[in-house]
TORPA-4810 file (N, C-alpha, C, O; in nm, 3 decimals):
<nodes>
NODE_1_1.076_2.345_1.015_0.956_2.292_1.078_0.830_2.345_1.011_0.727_2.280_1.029_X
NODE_2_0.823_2.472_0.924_0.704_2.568_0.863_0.669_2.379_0.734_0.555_2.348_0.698_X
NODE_3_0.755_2.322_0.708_0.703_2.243_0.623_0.637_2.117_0.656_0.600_2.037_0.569_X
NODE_4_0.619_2.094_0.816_0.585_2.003_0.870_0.420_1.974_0.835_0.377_1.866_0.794_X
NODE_5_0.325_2.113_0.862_0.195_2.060_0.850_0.130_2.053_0.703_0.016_2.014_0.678_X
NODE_6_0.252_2.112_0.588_0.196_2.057_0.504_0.234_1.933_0.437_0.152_1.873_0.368_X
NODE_7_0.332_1.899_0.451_0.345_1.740_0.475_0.249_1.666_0.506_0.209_1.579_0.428_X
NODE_8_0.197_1.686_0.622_0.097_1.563_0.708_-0.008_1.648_0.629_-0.052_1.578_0.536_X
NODE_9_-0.068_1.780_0.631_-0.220_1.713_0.481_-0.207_1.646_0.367_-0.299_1.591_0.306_X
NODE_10_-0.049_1.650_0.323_-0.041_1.614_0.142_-0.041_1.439_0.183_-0.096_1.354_0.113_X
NODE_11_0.018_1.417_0.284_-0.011_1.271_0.296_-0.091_1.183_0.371_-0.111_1.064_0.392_X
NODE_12_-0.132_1.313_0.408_-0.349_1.242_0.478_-0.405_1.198_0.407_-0.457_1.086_0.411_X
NODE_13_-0.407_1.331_0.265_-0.521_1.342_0.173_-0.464_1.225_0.097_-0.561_1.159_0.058_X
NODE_14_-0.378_1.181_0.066_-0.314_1.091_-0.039_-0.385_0.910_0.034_-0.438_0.810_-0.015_X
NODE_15_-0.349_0.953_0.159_-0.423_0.828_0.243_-0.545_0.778_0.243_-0.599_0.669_0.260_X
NODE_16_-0.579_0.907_0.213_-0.774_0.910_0.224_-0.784_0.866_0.082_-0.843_0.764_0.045_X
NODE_17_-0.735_0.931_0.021_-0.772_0.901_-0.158_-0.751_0.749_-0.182_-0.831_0.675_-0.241_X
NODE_18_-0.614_0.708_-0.119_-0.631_0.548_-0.116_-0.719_0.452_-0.046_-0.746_0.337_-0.080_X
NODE_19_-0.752_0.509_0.043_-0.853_0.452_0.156_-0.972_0.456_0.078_-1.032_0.349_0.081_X
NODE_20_-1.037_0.562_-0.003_-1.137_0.597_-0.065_-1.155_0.524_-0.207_-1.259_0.462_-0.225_X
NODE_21_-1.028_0.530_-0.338_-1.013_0.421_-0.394_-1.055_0.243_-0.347_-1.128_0.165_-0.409_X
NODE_22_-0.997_0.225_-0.247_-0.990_0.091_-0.176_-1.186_0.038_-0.216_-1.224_-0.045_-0.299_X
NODE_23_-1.266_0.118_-0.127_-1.437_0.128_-0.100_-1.521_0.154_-0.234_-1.635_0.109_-0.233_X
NODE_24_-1.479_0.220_-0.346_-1.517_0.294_-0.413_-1.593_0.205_-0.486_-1.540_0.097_-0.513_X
NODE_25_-1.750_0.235_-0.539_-1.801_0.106_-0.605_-1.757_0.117_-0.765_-1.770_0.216_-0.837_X
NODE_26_-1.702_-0.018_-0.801_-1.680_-0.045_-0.982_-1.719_-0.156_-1.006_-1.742_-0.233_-0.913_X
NODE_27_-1.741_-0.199_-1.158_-1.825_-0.285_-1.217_-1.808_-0.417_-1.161_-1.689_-0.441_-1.138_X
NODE_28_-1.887_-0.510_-1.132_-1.804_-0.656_-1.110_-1.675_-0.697_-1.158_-1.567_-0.737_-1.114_X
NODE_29_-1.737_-0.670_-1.278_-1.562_-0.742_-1.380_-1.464_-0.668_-1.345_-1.359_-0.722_-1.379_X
NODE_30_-1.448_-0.569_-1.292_-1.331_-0.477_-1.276_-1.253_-0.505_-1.141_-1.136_-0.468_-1.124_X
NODE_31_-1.334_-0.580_-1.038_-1.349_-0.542_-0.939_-1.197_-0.630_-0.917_-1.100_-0.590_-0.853_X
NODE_32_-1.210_-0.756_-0.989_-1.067_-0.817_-0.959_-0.949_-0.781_-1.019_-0.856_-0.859_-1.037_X
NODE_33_-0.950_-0.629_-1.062_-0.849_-0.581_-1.129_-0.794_-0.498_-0.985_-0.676_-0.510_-0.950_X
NODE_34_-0.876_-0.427_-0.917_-0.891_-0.317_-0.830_-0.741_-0.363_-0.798_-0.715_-0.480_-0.767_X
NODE_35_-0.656_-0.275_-0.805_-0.513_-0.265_-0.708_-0.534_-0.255_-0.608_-0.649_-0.222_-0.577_X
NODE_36_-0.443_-0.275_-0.513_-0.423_-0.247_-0.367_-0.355_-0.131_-0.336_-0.232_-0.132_-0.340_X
NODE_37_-0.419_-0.026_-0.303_-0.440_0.098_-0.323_-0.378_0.143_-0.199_-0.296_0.229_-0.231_X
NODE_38_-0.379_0.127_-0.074_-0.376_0.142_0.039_-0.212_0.090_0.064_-0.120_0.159_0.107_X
NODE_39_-0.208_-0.055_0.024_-0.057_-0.111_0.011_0.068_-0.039_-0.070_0.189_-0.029_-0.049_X
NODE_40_-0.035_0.012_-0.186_0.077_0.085_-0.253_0.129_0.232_-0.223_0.240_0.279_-0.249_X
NODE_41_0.035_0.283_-0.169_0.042_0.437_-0.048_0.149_0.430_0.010_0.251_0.499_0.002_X
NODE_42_0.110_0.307_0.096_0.194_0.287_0.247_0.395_0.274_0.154_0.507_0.324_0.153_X
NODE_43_0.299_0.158_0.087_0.492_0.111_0.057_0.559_0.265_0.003_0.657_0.314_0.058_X
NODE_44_0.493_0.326_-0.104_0.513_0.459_-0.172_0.596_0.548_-0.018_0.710_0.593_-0.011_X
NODE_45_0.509_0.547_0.066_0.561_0.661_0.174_0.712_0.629_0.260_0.803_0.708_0.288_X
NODE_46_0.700_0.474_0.292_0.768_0.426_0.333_0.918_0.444_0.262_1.015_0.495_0.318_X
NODE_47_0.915_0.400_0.150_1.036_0.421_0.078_1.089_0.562_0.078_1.209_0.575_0.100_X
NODE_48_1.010_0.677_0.056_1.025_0.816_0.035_1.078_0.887_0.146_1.174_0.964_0.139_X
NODE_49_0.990_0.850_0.290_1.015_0.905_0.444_1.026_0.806_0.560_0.975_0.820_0.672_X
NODE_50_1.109_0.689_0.511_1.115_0.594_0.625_1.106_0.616_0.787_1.069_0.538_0.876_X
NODE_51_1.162_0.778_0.792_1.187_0.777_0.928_1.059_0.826_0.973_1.049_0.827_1.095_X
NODE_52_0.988_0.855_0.927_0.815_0.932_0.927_0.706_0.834_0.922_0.600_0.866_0.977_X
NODE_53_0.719_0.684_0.846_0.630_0.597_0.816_0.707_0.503_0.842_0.826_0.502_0.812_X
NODE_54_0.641_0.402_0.907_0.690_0.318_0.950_0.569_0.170_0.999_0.457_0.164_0.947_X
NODE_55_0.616_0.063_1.102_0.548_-0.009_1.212_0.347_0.023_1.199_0.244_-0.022_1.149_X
NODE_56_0.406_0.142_1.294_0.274_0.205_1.358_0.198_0.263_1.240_0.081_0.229_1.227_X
NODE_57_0.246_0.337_1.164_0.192_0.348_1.033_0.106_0.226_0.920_0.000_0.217_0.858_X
NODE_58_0.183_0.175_0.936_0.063_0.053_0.855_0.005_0.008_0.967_-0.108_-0.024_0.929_X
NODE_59_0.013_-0.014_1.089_-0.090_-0.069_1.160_-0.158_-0.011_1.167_-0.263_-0.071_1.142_X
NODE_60_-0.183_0.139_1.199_-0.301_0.235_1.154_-0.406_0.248_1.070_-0.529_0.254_1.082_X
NODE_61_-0.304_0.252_0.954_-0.374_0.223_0.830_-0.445_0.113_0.797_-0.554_0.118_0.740_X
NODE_62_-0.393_0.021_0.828_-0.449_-0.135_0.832_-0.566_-0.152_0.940_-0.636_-0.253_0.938_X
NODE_63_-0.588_-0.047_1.038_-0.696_-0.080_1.110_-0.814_-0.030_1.032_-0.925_-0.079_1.009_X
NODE_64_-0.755_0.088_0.996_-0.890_0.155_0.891_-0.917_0.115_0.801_-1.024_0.163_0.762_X
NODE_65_-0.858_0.017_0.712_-0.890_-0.042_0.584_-0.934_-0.110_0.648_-1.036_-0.109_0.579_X
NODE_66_-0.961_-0.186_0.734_-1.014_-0.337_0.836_-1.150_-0.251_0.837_-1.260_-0.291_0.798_X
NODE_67_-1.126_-0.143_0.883_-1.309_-0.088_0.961_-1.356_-0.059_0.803_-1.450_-0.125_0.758_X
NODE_68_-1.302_0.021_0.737_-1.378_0.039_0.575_-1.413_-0.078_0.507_-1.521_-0.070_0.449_X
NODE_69_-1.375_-0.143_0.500_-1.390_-0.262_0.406_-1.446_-0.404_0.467_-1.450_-0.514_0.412_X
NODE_70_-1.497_-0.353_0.629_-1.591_-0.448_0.652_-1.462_-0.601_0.693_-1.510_-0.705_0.737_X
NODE_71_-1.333_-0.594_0.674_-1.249_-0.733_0.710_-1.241_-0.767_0.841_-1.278_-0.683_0.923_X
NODE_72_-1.192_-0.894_0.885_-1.151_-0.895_0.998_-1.032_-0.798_1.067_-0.914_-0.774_1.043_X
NODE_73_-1.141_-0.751_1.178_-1.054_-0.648_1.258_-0.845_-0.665_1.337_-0.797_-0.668_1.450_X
NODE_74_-0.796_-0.669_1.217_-0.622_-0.673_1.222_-0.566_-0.743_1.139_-0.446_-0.772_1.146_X
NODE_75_-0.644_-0.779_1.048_-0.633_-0.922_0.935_-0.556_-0.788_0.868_-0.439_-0.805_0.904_X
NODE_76_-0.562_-0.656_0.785_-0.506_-0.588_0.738_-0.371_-0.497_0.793_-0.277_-0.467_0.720_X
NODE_77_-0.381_-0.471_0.898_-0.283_-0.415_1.023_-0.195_-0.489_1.039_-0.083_-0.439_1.055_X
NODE_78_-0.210_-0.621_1.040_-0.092_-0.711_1.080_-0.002_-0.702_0.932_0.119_-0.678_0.930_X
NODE_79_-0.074_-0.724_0.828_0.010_-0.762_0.696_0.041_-0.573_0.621_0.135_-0.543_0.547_X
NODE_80_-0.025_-0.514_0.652_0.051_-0.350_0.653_0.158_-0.343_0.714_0.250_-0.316_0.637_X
NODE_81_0.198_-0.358_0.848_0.254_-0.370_0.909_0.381_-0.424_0.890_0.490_-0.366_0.898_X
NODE_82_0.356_-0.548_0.861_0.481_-0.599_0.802_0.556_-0.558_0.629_0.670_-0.555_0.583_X
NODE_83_0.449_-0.537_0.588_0.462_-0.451_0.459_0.554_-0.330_0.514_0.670_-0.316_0.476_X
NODE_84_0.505_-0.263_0.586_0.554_-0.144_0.616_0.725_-0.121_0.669_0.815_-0.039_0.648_X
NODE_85_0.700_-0.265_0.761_0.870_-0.309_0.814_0.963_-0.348_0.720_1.081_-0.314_0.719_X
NODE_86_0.892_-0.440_0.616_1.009_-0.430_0.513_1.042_-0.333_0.405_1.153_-0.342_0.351_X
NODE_87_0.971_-0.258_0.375_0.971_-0.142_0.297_1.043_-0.062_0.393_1.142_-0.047_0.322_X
NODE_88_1.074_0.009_0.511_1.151_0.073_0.578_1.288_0.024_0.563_1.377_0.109_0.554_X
NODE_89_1.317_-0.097_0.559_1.392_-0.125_0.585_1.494_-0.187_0.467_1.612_-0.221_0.476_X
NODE_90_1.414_-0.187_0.368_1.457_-0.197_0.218_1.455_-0.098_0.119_1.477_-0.112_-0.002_X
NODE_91_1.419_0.037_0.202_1.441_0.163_0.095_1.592_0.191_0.038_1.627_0.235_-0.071_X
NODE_92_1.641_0.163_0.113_1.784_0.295_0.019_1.805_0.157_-0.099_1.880_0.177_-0.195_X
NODE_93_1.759_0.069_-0.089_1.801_-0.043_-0.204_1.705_-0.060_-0.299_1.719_-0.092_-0.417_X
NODE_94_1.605_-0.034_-0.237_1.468_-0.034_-0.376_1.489_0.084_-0.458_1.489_0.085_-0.582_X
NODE_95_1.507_0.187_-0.378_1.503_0.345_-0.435_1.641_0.352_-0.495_1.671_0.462_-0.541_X
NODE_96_1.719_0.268_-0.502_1.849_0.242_-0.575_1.818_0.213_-0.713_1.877_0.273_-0.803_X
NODE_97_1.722_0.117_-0.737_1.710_0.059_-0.853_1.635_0.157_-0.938_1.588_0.262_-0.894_X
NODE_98_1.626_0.115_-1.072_1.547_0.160_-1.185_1.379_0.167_-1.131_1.325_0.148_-1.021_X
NODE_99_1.342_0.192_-1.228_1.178_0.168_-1.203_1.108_0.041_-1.231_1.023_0.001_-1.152_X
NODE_100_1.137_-0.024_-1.333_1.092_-0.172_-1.358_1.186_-0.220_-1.243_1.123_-0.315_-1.196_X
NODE_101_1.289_-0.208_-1.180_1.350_-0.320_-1.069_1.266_-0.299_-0.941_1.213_-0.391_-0.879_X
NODE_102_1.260_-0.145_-0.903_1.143_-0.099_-0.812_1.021_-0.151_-0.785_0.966_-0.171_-0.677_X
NODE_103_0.968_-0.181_-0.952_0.836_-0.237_-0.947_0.830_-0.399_-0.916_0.744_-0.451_-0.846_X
NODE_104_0.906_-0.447_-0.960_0.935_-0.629_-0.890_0.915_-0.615_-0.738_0.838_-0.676_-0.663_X
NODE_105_1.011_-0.514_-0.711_1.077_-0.491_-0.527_0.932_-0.478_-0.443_0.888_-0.511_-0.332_X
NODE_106_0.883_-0.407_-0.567_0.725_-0.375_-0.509_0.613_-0.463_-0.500_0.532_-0.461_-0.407_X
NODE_107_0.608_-0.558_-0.622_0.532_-0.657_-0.644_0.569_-0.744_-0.529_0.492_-0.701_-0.443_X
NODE_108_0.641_-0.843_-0.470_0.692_-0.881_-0.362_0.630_-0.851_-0.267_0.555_-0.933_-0.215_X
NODE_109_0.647_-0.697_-0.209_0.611_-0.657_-0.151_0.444_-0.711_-0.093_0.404_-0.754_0.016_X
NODE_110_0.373_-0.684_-0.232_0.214_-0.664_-0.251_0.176_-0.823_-0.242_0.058_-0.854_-0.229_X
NODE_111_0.268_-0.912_-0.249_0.286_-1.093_-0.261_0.264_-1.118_-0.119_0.173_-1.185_-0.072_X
NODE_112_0.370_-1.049_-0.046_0.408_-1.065_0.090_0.243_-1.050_0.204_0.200_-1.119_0.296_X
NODE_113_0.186_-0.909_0.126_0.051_-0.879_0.198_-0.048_-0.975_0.162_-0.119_-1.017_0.254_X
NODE_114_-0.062_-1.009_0.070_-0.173_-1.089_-0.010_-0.136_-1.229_0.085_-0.226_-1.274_0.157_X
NODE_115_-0.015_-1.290_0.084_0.051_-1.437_0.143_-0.048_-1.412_0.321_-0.129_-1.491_0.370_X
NODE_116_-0.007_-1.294_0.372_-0.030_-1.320_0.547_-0.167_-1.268_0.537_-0.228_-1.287_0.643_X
NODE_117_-0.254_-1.196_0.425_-0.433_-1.208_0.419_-0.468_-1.355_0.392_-0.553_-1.416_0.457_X
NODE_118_-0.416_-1.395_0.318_-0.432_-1.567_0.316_-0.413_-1.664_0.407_-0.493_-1.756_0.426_X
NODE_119_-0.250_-1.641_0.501_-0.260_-1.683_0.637_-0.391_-1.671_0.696_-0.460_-1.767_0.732_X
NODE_120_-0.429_-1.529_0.707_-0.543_-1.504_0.834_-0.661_-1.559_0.798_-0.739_-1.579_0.891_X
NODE_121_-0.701_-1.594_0.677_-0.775_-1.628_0.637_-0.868_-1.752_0.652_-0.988_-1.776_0.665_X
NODE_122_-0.702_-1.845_0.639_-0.702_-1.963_0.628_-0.725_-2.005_0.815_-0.785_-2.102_0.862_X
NODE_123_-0.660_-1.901_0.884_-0.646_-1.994_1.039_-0.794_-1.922_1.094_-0.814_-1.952_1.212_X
NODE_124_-0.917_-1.823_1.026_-0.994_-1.814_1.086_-1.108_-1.883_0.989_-1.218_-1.830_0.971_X
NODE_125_-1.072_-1.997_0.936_-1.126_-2.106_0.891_-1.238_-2.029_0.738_-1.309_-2.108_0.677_X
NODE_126_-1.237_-1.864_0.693_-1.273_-1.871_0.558_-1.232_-1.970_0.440_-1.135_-2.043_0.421_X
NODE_127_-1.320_-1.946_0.385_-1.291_-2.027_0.210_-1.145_-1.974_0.141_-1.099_-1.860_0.141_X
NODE_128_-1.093_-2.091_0.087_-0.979_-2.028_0.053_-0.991_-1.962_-0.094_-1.012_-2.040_-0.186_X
NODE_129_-0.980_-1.837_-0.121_-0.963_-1.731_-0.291_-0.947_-1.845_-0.400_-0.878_-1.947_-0.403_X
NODE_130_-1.049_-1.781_-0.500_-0.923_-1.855_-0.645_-0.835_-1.763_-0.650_-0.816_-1.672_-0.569_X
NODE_131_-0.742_-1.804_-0.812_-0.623_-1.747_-0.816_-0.659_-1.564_-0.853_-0.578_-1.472_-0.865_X
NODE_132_-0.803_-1.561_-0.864_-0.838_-1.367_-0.898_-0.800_-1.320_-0.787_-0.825_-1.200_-0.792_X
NODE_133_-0.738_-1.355_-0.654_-0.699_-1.299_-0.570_-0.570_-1.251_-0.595_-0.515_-1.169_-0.522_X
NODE_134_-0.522_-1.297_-0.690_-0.355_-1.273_-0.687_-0.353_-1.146_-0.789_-0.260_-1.066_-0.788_X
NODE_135_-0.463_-1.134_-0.876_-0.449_-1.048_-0.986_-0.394_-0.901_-0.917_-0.284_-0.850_-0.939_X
NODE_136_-0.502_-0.847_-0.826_-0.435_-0.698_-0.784_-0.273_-0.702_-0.775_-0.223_-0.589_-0.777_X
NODE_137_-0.193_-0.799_-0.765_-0.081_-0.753_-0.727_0.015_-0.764_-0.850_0.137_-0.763_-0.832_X
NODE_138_-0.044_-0.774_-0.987_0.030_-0.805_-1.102_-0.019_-0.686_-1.166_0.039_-0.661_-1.272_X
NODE_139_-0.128_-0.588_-1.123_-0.193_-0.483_-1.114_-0.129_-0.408_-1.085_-0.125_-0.320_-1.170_X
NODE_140_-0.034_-0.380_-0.957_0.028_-0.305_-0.886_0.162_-0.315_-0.955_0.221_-0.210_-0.983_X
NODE_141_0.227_-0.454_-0.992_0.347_-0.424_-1.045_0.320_-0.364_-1.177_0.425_-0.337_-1.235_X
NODE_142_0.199_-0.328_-1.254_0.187_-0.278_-1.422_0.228_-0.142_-1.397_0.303_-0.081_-1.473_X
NODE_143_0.145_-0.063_-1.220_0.060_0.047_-1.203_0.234_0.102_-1.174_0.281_0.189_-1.247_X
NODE_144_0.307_0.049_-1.075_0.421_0.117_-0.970_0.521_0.215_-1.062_0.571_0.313_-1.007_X
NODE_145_0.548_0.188_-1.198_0.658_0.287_-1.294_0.579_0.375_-1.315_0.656_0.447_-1.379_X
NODE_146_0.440_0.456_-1.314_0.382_0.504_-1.340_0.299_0.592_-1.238_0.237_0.692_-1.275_X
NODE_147_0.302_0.550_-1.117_0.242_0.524_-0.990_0.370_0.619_-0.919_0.374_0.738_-0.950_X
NODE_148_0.444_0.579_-0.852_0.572_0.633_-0.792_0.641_0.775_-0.868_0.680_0.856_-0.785_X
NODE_149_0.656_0.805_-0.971_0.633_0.937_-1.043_0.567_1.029_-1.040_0.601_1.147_-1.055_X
NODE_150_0.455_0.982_-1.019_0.349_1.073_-1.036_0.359_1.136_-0.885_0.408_1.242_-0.845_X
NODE_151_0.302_1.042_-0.825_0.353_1.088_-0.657_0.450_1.142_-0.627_0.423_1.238_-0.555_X
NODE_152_0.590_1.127_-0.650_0.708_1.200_-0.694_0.697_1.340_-0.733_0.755_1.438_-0.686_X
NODE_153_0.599_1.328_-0.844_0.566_1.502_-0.880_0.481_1.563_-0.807_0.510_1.679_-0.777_X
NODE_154_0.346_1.502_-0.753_0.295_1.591_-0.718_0.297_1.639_-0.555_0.229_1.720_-0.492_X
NODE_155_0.410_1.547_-0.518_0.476_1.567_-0.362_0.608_1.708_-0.363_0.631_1.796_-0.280_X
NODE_156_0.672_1.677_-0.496_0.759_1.821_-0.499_0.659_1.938_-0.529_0.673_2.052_-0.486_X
NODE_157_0.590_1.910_-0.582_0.462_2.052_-0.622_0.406_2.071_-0.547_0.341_2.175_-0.554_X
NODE_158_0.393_1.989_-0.431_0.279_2.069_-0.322_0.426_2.080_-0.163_0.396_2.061_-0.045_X
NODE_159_0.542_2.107_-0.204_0.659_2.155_-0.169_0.681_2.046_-0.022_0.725_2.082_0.087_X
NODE_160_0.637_1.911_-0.060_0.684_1.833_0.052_0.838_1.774_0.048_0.875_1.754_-0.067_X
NODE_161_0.923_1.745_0.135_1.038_1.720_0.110_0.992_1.537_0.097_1.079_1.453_0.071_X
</nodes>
């Protein structure tokens, strides 16, 4: 149990850093590169500590990316959420695969969130995206072999199980 509270800072701070990434101001042109920073956290944790992250976990998270980023309030919560349910529930098979198979498993994933922001989008009558909406998530599948490692390391180094 001595490893419990440092767990929950190493993956606060990791939350915040994505939450903080998410807001962070960059150039116009870049801006439709920006990954989904927050999605890739969640899925990252999910796979690693399913029984720890979960449901309530992306809905959380998804409320706060909703209040940071100015979206409609659950438009992000709902599609975390479900992000979050299938990533729980597709770990021991993602985390089976290689890293390029991981990163597809993942891209999907980031398809799946982007598909039900577009739902909400569409039924609270906004303009519908061009296709630069889709870019972050071809972003995320470049970032995830590279991305998931790193986190990997610096989660055994700061002695989280």
């Amino acid at each position: 149990m001595s490893g419990f509270p440092r767990t929950g800072v190493f993956v606060g701070l990791t939350l915040i850093v994505a939450l903080t990434l998410t807001i962070v101001p960059i150039p116009a042109w870049a801006d439709a590169y920006r990954p989904q920073w927050v999605t890739l956290i969640l899925i990252y944790w999910c796979l690693v500590m399913p029984a720890r992250f979960g449901i309530f976990t992306g809905f959380m998270l998804g409320i706060a990316h909703d209040v940071i980023s100015g979206a409609l309030l659950g438009e992000h919560a709902l599609s975390l959420s479900v992000v979050a349910y299938l990533a729980g529930e597709l770990h021991r098979r993602i985390r089976a695969f290689p890293l390029w198979q991981q990163a597809v498993a993942v891209w999907l994933l980031l398809l799946v969130e982007r598909l039900l922001s577009l739902w909400i989008l569409g039924a609270t009558g906004q303009p519908t995206p061009t296709l630069v909406y889709w870019l972050p998530t071809f972003v995320g599948l470049l970032l995830w072999p590279w991305f998931s490692p790193l986190l990997d390391r610096l989660r055994m180094s700061a002695g989280v199980a």
